[in-house]
C-alpha positions in Angstrom: 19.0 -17.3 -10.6 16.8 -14.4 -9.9 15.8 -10.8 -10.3 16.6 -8.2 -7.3 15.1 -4.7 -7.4 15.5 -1.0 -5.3 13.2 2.2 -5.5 15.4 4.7 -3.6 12.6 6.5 -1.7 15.6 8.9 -0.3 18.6 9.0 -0.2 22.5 10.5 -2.4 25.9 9.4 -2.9 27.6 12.9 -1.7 25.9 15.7 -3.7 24.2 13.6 -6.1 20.3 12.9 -5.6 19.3 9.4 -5.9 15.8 9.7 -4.6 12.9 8.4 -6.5 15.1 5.9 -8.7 15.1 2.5 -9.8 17.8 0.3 -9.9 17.7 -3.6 -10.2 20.0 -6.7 -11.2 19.1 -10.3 -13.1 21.9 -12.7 -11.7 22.8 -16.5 -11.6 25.4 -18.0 -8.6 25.5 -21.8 -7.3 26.4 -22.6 -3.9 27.5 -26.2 -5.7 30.3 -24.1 -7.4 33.2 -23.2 -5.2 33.1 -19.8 -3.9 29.5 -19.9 -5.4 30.7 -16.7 -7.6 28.2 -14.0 -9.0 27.3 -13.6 -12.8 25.0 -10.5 -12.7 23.5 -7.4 -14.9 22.9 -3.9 -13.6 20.3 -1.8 -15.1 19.8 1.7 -13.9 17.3 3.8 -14.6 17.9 5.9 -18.2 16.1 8.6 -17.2 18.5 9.7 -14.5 21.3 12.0 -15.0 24.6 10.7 -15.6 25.8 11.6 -12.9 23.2 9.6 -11.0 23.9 6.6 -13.2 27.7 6.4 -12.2 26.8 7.3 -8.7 24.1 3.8 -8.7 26.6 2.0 -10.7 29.1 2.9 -7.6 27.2 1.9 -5.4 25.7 -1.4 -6.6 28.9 -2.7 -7.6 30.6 -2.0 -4.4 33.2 0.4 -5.5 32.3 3.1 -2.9 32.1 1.1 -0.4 29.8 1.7 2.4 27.4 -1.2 3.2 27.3 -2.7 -0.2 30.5 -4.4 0.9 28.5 -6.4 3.8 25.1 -6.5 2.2 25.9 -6.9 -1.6 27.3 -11.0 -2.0 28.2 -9.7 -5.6 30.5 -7.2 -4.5 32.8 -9.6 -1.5 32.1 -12.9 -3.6 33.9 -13.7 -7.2 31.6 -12.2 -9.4 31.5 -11.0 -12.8 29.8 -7.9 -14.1 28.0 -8.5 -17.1 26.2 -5.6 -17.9 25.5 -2.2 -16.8 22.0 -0.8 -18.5 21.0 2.1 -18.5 17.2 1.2 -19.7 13.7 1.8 -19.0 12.2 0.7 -15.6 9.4 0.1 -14.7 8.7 -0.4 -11.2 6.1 -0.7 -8.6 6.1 -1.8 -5.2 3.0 -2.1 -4.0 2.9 -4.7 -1.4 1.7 -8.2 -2.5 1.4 -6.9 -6.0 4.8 -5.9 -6.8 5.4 -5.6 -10.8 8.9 -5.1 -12.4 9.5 -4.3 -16.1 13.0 -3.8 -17.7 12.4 -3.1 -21.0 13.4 -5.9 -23.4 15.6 -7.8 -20.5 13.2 -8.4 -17.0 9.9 -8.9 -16.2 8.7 -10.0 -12.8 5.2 -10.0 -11.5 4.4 -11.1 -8.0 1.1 -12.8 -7.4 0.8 -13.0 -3.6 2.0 -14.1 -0.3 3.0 -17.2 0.5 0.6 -18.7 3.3 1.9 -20.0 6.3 4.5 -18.9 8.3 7.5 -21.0 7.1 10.4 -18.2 6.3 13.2 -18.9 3.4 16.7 -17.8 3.8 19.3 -17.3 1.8 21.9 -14.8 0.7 19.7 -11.6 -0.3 20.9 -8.1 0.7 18.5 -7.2 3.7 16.8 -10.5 4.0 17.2 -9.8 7.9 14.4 -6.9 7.8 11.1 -7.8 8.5 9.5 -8.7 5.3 7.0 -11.0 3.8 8.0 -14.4 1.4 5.8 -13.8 -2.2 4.9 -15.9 -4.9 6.1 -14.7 -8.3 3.5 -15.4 -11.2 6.1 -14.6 -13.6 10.1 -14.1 -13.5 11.6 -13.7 -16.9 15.1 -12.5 -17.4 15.9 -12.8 -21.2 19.7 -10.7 -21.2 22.7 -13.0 -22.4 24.4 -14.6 -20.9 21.1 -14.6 -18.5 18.3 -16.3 -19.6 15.7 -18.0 -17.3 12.0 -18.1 -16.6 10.5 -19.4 -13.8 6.3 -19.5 -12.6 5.2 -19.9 -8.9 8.7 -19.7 -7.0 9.7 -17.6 -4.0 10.4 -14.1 -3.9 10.7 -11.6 -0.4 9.5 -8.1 -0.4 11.0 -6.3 2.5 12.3 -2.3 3.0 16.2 -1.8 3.6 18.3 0.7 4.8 21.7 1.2 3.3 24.6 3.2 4.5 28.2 4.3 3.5 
C-alpha cells in the first residue's frame, strides 16, 4: 500500500502541454497474491485543461504506451482502475521535505532521510535513478476502497525520465 507522486517539470503528450502538473496514485498490490495485481486511484490535477487531464490519464494508465508499459507495474500487471480524480493537488518536492496533499483523499509528509546506506528495492517506476530512501512522518490515503495510514515507513525520492 502506498502513495506515488509526479510534478512534470517538462514535458507533452503530442501537442498537449503537461509541464508544471501534478499527477499521483494511492494503490494496494501483494506479492502473496498471484500475479500480485494492482488496485489503484489516479488523481490528476483539476486545474488542468481537459485536454491535459485525458492526455495524464493516458499516460498513467498505459494506454499510450510509451514507457509506462515498462516502468508503470499497474499498467503490464492485473490491475484494476479504481478511480480517476480530477482534484486539488498539492504538491511539493523539496528534497527531504517533500509534502503531498490530495484534497479529501492523500496526505503524505516526509520527515527525513533514512541514515545509513542500506537501499530498499521493490517495484516502483524509476527506482533505478539515483535517489535517496525517506522517512514518511505521515501517509494517509482515506479513498474507498483505499484506506490505510501508516507513520515512520520508507518512501524514495528520486527524478525520472519518461518516454513514449
Amino acid at each position: 500500500m502506498g502513495v506515488l507522486s509526479w510534478l512534470i517539470e517538462q514535458g507533452a503528450a503530442d501537442d498537449t502541454d503537461l509541464s508544471g502538473l501534478p499527477v499521483a496514485l494511492a494503490c494496494r498490490y501483494s506479492d502473496d497474491e498471484p500475479g500480485s495485481p494492482w488496485t489503484w486511484a489516479l488523481y490528476v490535477d483539476a486545474r488542468a485543461s481537459s485536454g491535459q487531464q485525458a492526455a495524464l490519464e493516458g499516460i498513467f494508465t498505459g494506454r499510450l504506451g510509451g514507457d509506462a508499459l515498462r516502468h508503470f507495474p499497474w499498467a503490464w500487471k492485473p490491475s484494476e482502475l479504481v478511480a480517476v480524480r480530477p482534484v486539488d493537488i498539492e504538491v511539493d518536492h523539496t528534497r527531504r521535505r517533500q509534502r503531498l496533499r490530495i484534497r479529501d483523499h492523500v496526505s503524505v509528509r516526509i520527515r527525513d532521510r533514512v541514515a545509513g546506506d542500506e537501499t530498499v528495492t521493490c517495484v516502483i517506476p524509476g527506482h533505478e535513478r539515483a535517489g535517496e530512501e525517506l522517512i514518511a512522518d505521515e501517509l494517509i490515503v482515506e479513498d474507498a476502497p483505499l484506506a490505510f495510514s501508516y507513520r515512520g515507513v520508507c518512501g524514495y525520492g528520486a527524478t525520472f525520465d519518461y518516454a513514449g
